[in-house]
Each structure stands twice: as C-alpha cells, then as structure tokens.
C-alpha positions in Angstrom: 14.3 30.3 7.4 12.9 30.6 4.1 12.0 26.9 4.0 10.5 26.9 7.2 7.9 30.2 6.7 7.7 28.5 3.1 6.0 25.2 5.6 4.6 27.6 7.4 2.4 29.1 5.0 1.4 26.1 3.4 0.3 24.4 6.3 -1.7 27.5 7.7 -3.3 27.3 4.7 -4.3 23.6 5.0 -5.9 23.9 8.0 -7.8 26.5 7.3 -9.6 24.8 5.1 -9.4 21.3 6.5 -10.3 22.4 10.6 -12.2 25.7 9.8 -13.7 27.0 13.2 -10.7 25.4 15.2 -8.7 27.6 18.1 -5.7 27.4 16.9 -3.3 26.5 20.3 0.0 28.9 20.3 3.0 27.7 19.0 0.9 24.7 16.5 3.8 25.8 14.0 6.3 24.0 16.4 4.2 20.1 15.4 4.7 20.7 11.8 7.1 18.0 10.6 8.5 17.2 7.1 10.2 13.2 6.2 10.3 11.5 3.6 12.7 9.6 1.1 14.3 9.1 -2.1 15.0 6.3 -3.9 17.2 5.4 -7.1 16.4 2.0 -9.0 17.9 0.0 -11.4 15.3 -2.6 -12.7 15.8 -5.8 -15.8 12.6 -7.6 -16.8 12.4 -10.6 -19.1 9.4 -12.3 -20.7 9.3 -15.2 -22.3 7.2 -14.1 -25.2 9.4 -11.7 -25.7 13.5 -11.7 -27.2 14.3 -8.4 -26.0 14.7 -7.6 -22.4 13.9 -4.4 -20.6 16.4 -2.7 -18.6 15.4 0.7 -17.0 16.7 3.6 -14.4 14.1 5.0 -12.1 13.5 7.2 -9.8 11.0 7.9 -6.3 10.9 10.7 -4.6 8.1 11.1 -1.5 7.7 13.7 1.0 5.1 14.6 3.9 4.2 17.3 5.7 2.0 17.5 9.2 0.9 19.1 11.7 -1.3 18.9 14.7 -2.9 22.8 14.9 -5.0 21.7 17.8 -5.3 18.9 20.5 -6.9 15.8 18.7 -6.9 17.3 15.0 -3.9 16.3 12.8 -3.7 17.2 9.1 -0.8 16.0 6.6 -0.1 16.3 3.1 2.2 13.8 0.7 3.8 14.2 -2.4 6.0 11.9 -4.5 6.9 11.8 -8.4 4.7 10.0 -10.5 1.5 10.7 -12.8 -2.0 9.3 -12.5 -1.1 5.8 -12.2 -2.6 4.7 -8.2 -0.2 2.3 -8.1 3.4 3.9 -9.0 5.1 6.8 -7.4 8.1 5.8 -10.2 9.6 8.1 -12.7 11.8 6.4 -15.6 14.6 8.1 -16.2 13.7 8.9 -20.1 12.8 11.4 -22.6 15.6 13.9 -23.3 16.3 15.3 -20.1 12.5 16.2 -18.8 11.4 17.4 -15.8 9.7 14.6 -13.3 6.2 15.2 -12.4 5.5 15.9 -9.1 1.6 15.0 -7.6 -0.4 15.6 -4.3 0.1 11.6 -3.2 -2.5 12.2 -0.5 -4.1 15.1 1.7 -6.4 14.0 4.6 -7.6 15.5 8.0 -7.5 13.3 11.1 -9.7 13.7 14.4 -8.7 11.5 17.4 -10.7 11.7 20.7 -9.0 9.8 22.0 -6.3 6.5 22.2 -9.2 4.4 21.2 -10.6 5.6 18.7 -9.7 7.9 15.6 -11.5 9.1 12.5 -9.7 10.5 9.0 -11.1 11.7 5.6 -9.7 12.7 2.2 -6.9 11.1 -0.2 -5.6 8.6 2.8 -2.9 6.5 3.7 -4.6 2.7 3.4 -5.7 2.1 6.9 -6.5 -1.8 6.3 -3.6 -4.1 8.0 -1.8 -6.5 5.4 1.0 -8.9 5.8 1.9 -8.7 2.0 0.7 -6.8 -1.2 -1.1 -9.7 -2.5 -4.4 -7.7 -2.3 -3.0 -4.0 -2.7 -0.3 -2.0 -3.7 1.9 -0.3 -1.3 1.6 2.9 -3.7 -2.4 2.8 -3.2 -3.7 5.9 -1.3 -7.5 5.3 -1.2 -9.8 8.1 -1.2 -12.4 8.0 1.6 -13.2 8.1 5.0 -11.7 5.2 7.6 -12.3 4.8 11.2 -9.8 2.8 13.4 -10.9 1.5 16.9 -8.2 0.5 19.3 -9.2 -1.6 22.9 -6.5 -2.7 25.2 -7.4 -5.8 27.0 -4.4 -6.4 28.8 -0.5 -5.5 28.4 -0.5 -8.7 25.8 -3.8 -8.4 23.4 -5.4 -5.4 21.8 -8.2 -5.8 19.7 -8.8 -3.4 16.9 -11.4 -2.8 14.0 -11.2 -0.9 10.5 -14.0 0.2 9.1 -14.2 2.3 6.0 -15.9 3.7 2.9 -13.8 4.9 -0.1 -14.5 5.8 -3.5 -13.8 4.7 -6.6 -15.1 6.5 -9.4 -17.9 9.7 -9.7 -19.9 9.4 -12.4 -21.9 13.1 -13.5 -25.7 12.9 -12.8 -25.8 8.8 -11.2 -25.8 8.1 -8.0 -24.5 5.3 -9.0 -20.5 5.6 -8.1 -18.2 2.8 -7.9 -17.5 2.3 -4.2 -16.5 -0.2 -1.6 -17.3 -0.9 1.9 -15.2 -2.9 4.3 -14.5 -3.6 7.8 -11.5 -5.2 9.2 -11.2 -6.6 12.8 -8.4 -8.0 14.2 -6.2 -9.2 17.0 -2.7 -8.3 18.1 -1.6 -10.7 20.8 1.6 -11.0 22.4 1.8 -14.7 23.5 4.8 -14.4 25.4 8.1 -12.5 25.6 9.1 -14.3 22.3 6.0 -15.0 20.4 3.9 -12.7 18.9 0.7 -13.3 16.6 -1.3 -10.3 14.8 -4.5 -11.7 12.9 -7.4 -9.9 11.0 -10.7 -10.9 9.0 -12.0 -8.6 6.5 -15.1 -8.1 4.6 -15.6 -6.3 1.6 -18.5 -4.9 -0.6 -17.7 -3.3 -3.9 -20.5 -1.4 -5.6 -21.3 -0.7 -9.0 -18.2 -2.4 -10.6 -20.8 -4.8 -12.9 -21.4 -2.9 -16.1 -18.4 0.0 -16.0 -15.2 0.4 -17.7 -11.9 0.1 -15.4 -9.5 -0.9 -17.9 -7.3 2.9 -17.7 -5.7 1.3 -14.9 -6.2 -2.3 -14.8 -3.2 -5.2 -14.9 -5.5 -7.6 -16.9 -7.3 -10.9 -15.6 -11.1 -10.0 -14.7 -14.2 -11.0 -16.6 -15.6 -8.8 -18.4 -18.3 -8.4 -21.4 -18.4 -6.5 -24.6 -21.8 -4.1 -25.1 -22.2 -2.2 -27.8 -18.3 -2.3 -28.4 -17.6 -1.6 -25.0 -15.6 -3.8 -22.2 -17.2 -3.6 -19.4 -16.3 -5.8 -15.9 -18.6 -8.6 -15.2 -18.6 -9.1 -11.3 -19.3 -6.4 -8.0 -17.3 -8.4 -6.5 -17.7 -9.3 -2.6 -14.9 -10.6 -0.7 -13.8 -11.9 2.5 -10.1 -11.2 3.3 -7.4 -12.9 6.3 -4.0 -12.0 7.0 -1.9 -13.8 9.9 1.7 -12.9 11.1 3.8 -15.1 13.3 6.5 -13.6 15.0 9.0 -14.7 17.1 12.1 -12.9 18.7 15.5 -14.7 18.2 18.3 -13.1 20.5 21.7 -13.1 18.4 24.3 -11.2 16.8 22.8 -11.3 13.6 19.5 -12.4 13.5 16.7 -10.3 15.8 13.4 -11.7 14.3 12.0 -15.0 12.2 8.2 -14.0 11.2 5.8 -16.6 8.9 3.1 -14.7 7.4 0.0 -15.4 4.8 -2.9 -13.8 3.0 -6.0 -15.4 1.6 -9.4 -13.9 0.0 -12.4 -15.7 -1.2 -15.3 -13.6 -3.6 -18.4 -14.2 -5.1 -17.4 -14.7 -8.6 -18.7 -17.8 -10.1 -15.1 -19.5 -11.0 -11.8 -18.5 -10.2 -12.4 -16.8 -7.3 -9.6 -17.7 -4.6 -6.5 -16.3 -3.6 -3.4 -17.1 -1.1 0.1 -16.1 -0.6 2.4 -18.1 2.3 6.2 -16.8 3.2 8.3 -15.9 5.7 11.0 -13.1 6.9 13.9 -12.8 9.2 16.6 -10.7 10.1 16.6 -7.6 11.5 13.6 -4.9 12.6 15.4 -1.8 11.8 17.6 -1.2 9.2 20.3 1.5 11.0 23.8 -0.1 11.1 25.7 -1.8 8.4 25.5 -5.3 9.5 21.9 -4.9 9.6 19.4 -7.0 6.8 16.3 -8.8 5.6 15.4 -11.4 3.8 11.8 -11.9 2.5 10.3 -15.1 0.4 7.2 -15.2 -0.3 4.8 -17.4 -2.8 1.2 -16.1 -4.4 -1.4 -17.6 -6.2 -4.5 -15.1 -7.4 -6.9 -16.3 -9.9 -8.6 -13.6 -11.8 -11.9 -12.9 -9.9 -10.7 -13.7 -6.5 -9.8 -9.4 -6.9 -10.1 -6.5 -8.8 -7.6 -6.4 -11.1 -6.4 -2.5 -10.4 -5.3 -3.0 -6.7 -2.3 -5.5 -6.5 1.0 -5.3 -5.8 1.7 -3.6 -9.8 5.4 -4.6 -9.9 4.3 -8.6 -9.8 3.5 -9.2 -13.6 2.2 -5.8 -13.6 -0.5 -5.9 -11.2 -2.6 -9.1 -13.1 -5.3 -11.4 -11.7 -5.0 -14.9 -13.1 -1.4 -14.8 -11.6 1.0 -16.9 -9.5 4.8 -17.1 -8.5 7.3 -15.8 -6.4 9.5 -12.8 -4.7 12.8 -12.9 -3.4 13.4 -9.5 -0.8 17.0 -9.3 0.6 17.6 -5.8 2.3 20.8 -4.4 3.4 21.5 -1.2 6.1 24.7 0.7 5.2 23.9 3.8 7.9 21.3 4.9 9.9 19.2 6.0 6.8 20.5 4.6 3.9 19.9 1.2 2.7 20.2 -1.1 0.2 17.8 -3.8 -1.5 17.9 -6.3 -4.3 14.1 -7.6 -5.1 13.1 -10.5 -7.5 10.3 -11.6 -9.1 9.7 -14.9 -11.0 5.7 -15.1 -12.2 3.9 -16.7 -15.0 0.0 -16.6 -15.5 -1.9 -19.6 -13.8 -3.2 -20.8 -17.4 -0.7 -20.3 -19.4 3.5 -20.0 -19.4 4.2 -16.9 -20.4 6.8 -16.5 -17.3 8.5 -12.7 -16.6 11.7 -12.1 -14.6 12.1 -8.7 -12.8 15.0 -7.9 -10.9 15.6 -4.9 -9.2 17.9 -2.6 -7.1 17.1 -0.1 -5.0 19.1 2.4 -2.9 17.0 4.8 -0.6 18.0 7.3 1.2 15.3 8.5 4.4 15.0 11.8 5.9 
C-alpha cells in the first residue's frame, strides 16, 4: 500500500504539471501502470591493437511509470541506471562497492485524438521505425516533439508518417541550437496470410552541427576541423534514410517466423557518405516458454559521414562512423519472463584492421 500511494503521489504530481487545466476523470489512479526489467551482463572484448583483453560485469536496470489521467492524455516517466552517456543505460560493476546511479531516462506527455493520429513532447521514446541499430542506438531517448499519423486502408495495409523535431544542444544567447528535422513515411502491408512487408523512407535535416564541438559523446569517424585549437565537426549533415522488413510466417514446432531486413542512408557529405546493413532473423515472436529462441545475423557497413557519429548502435566498436562488420544475436526463453541471450560482435574500421571482438551475455528478467 505504501508503494502504491508512493505511485500515487508521484504521478499526481506529474500531471499536474504536464496536463494542467485537465478534469481529472475518477478513478485515473486505477491506469497507472509500472514494468520494466533488469538485466545482468557478462561482457569480453578484444582488440587487436591491444594484448590485454577486457572482461567486465554489468548491470541494467529500467522502469516506467504511466498513466492516462484523462481520455486522450497519457503521461509516463522512465528511469534506468546509467549517467549522462545517451547511448548506455549500463552500470559496470566496479569501484569498491558504490552505489549505481539512477537517472530520469525519459518523461513526456502524450495527446491522442484519436486512432489516427497522436502528438508527444519532452524526453521521448524514439518514434522513428528501424529494422536494426545501424542509424541509432536502442538506449537513445530523443528530446523533442514527434507526431505519428496512422491511416487504415484496408484490413492488410496501413500507411503511417513520423514527423518530428528534436533537439540537440542549447546554446545561451544563439538561436542558433543544434537540431534536426525529419519525417518518416511508411507502409505496413500484409500481403497475405504468410507474408508480410513493413517499409519506410526517411528524410533528415540536421542544423547547426558545422562549426560546434560534439566530441563529449562521440564514437569517432566524422570530419572535423581544428580553429583556434578547437575540433569542431565539418558537415550539417542531410540524409535520406530506408528500412525494409520481410516477414514470413512458418507453421512448426520450432520455428514461428523467418524475417530478411536492411537499412540504408545516403548524406550530403562530400565523400564517404553511404551506409547499409543486410541480415536476417528467425525463430520465435515471443520469448515465454523454454523451447522458445532467436537467432539474429546481421552485416553493416557505415562510412564516416554517411551519420553523425553520436547516434549508432554504441556497443558495435563503440558507436564509430568509418565502421563495418558483423553481429551474431541468439536468444533463449527459459519462463514467461526470463530469458537468456549470447550477442557477438566482430568489427574492424573500413580503412584500416584494427578488428575488436565483443561477446556478451545477458540474462533479463521482465516485470
């Protein structure tokens, strides 16, 4: 009872802020819901300009809370371990003992009108539709507002669009911030009983990137220049984007889906300035029973301007441009919400042969 008026406070609170001037429908308390997960890590990495391997212990730990105080207003706040790093939630086990950080992973409000169409704003859950992290890190909560428009041709194709504007830096007395602008449409089109194929475009527009420092967070790979001692990036940077999934239902004891999948982006940079990654997946949707698993391979190739260098996937040679290789996934269920994965990464830079190995082993547990 404790934890639930505990909830209960804190999400009163919330919305007060976020839905001010709202009539608040009786019994709202009775939408506020609380998941999340926790997951323990074992990870080995080898480079080869490097003798000495790196073997580490970590730990994740993410939890939400929402609610929906009114009809078409829903509000939810995430937390996970982690620091100021956008693209881990990861704590290494470390340091004599000390206490993991804990940080506000995203708070947004949400207003939806209706089915087809929905509006958030604040510290949000990506909205744009990927097949793979070649282009963004799964830990990536981009601050902004997003729209997402949803129309229902027929019970086999829905058409959707993404537009959005986040921020990316606030500089004191410019109005000129780093920011992008995108919009994503798409199609999600159920051939038939079996087949299914979900496809989207995107366009990009990054601002004020040309001329400021992003290196706090940056894996390495895009041009930059040096004034007055300073490195500073060289590119905006505008980009077009596609993603295509293939799916295709397979009825048997052991093996419920086979999906083929891609990514590819294109910018304005003046060389290196494409990117692709091609795999596929099977096995099974949902990861409940112990006979359950996945298996993921996929191949990338990302040359240093075809992206900023501070959104990919961080864990594949920690988050560079000017990058290519390959991931093994193989999942495992054991219950209903436990599971178990083993992830591998062979990657090397695409001028060079500097090659790192990361393996790692994960057991989550989902509540």
């Amino acid at each position: 009872m404790k934890i639930k008026s505990f909830v209960t406070t804190l999400l009163s609170t919330a919305v007060l802020f976020t839905c001010s001037g709202s009539i608040y429908a009786e019994g709202w308390t009775d939408t506020i819901k609380l998941k999340g997960d926790v997951r323990f890590r074992y990870q080995t990495e080898e480079k080869d300009s490097s003798d000495v391997s790196r073997d580490r212990y970590r730990v994740r730990a993410r939890a939400e809370i929402s609610a929906k105080p009114d009809e078409n207003w829903e509000t939810a706040i995430g937390f996970a371990t982690g620091g100021d790093d956008p693209r881990s939630t990861n704590a290494t086990l470390d340091s004599q003992f000390s206490s993991i950080g804990v940080v506000v992973d995203y708070a947004y409000i949400k207003y939806n009108p209706s089915k087809m169409f929905s509006i958030m704003g604040g510290k949000i859950k990506n909205p744009i539709w990927g097949t793979k992290d070649l282009l963004w890190d799964g830990d990536i909560m981009p601050e902004g507002i997003a729209a997402e428009f949803n129309y229902k041709i027929n019970d086999n194709v829905k058409l959707f669009i993404t537009p959005g504007y986040f921020m990316i830096d606030e500089y004191k007395g410019t109005e000129d911030d780093p920011a992008m602008i995108f919009l994503q449409p798409g199609i999600d089109w159920k051939i038939s009983d079996t087949v299914g194929l979900k496809l989207a475009a995107a366009y990009y527009d990054f601002n004020n990137i040309a001329g400021n420092d992003f290196s706090e967070f940056s894996g390495g790979g895009n041009s930059t220049v040096t004034v007055e001692g300073d490195t500073l990036w060289m590119y905006d940077y505008k980009a077009t984007t596609l993603d295509v999934d293939l799916g295709f239902k397979i009825k048997g004891d052991f093996l419920e889906y086979v999906n083929v999948f891609g990514q590819y982006v294109d910018s304005d940079a003046d060389n290196d300035n494409t990117g692709y990654l091609y795999g596929f997946k099977i096995g099974d949707k949902s990861l409940n029973t112990l006979k359950s698993w996945e298996l993921k391979v996929n191949y990338r190739h990302l040359e240093k301007d075809a992206w900023l260098d501070f959104l990919p996937d961080s864990d594949f040679y920690g988050g560079a441009t000017g990058v290519e290789g390959m991931e093994v996934e193989l999942k495992f269920g054991l219950t209903k919400h436990v599971s178990f994965a083993l992830d591998y990464y062979n990657a090397e830079p695409i001028d060079g042969d500097n090659t790192q190995d990361i393996i790692q082993a994960d057991f989550v547990i989902k509540f």
